[in-house]
C-alpha positions in Angstrom: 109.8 95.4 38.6 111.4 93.0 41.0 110.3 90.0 43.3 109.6 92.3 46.5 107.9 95.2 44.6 105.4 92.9 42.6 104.6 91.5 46.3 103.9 94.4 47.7 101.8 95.3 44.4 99.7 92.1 45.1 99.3 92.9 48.2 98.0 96.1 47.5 95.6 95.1 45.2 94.1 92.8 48.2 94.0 95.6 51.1 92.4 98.2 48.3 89.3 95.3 47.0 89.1 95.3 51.6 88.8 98.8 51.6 85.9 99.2 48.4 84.3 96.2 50.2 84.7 97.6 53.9 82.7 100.8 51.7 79.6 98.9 51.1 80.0 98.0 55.1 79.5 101.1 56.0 76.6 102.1 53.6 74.7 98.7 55.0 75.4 100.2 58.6 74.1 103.3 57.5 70.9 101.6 56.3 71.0 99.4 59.3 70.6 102.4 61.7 68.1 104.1 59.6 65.9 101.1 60.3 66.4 101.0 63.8 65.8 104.5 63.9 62.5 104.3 62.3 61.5 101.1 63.9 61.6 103.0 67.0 60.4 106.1 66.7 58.1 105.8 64.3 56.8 102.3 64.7 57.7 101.9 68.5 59.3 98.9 67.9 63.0 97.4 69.4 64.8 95.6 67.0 68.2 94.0 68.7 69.4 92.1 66.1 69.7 95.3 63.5 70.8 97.1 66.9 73.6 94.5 67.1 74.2 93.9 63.4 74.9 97.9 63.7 77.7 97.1 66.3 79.1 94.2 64.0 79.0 96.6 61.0 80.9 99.0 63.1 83.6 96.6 64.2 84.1 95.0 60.6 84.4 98.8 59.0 86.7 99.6 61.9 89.2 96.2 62.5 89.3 95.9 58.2 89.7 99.1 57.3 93.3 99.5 60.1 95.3 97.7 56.9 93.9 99.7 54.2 94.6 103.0 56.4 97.8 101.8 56.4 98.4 101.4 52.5 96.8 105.0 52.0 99.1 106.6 54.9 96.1 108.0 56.3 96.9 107.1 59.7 97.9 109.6 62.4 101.1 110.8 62.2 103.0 114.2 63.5 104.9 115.1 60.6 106.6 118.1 61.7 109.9 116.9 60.3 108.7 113.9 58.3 107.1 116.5 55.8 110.3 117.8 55.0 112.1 115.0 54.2 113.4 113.9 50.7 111.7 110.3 49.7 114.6 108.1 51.1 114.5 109.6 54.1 110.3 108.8 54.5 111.5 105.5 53.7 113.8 105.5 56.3 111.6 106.8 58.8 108.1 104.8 57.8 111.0 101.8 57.7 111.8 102.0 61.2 108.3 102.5 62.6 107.5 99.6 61.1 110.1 96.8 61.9 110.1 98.5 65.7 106.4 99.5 66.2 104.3 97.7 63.6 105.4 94.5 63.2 106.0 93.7 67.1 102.6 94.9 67.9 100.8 93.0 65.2 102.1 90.0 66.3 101.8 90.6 70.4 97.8 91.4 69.1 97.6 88.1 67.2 99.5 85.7 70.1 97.8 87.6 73.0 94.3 87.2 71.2 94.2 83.9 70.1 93.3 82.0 73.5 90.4 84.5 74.2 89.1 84.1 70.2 89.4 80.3 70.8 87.7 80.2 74.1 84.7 82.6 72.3 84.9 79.9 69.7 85.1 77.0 72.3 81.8 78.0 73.4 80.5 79.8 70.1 80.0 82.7 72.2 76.8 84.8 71.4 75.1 87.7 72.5 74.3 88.3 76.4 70.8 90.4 75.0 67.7 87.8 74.3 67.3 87.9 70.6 70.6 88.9 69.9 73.0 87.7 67.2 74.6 84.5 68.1 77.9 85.2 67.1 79.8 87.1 69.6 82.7 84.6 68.3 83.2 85.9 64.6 82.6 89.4 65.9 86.1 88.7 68.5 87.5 86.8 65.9 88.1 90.5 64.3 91.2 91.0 66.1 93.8 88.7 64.7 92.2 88.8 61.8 93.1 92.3 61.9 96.6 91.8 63.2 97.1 89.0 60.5 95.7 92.0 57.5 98.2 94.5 59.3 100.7 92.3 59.3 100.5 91.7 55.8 100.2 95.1 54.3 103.2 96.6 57.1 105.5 93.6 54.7 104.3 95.4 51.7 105.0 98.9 53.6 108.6 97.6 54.6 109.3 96.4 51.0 108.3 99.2 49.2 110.4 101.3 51.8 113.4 98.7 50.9 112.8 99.4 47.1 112.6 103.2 48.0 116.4 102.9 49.8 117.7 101.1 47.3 117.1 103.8 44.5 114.7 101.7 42.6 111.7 103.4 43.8 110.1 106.8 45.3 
């Protein structure tokens, strides 16, 4: 196995212990909005913070789980001809998306959100609701992090799709 492919092994291993963790996320939101559910209806009581921890929940599963959607190709794709393509020619194709698509829009996400996640951080931005979670900031600070875990895994996508070209790999 060369250099690039025990890279993109590595970082494989990362975005799939993401995607077990970003599992448990969901089964806390779960839980989370069974509680609110039954704080409200059966207990008449409003619970903001597990209302909010619901929408923080949410936004970890979704902005973590982009990367890991990525390694499982379970994004959306219209495959009409990619289906019935031989594996270099996937390669070529997944290749191509992601040096003209992937890579130029994770990093316009990262260098167009930094000044807005700084300025949340700047002011450790919380929530607008009284009794809400004070951490608006980590919640926005989602969004590079997401570009930066994209980013990552579309350099293992584009060096497995090398490997794939060069005949070592399919």
């Amino acid at each position: 196995m060369n250099a690039a492919a025990r890279l993109a092994e590595r970082i494989d291993k990362f975005t799939d212990g993401l995607g077990r963790a970003i599992a448990w996320l969901m089964l806390a939101m779960v839980l989370t909005t069974l509680a609110v559910v039954i704080l409200r209806y059966a207990l008449d009581q409003g619970a903001i913070i597990l209302q909010e921890s619901v929408m923080y929940l949410h936004g970890l599963a979704f902005m973590l789980g982009i990367p890991y959607a990525l390694k499982e190709d379970a994004h959306v794709r219209v495959d009409i001809v990619y289906a019935r393509l031989n594996p270099q020619g996937k390669a070529a194709v997944d290749l191509t998306g992601h040096v003209l698509f992937l890579i130029p829009l994770s990093l316009f996400i990262l260098a167009y959100s930094w000044e807005y996640v700084a300025n949340a951080w700047r002011i450790m931005e919380g929530s607008a609701e009284v009794g809400g979670l004070p951490a608006v900031f980590l919640l926005k600070t989602l969004i590079p992090a997401m570009a930066i875990l994209v980013l990552v895994q579309g350099i293992a996508e584009i060096l497995r799709g090398l490997t794939v070209l060069k005949g070592q790999g399919g």
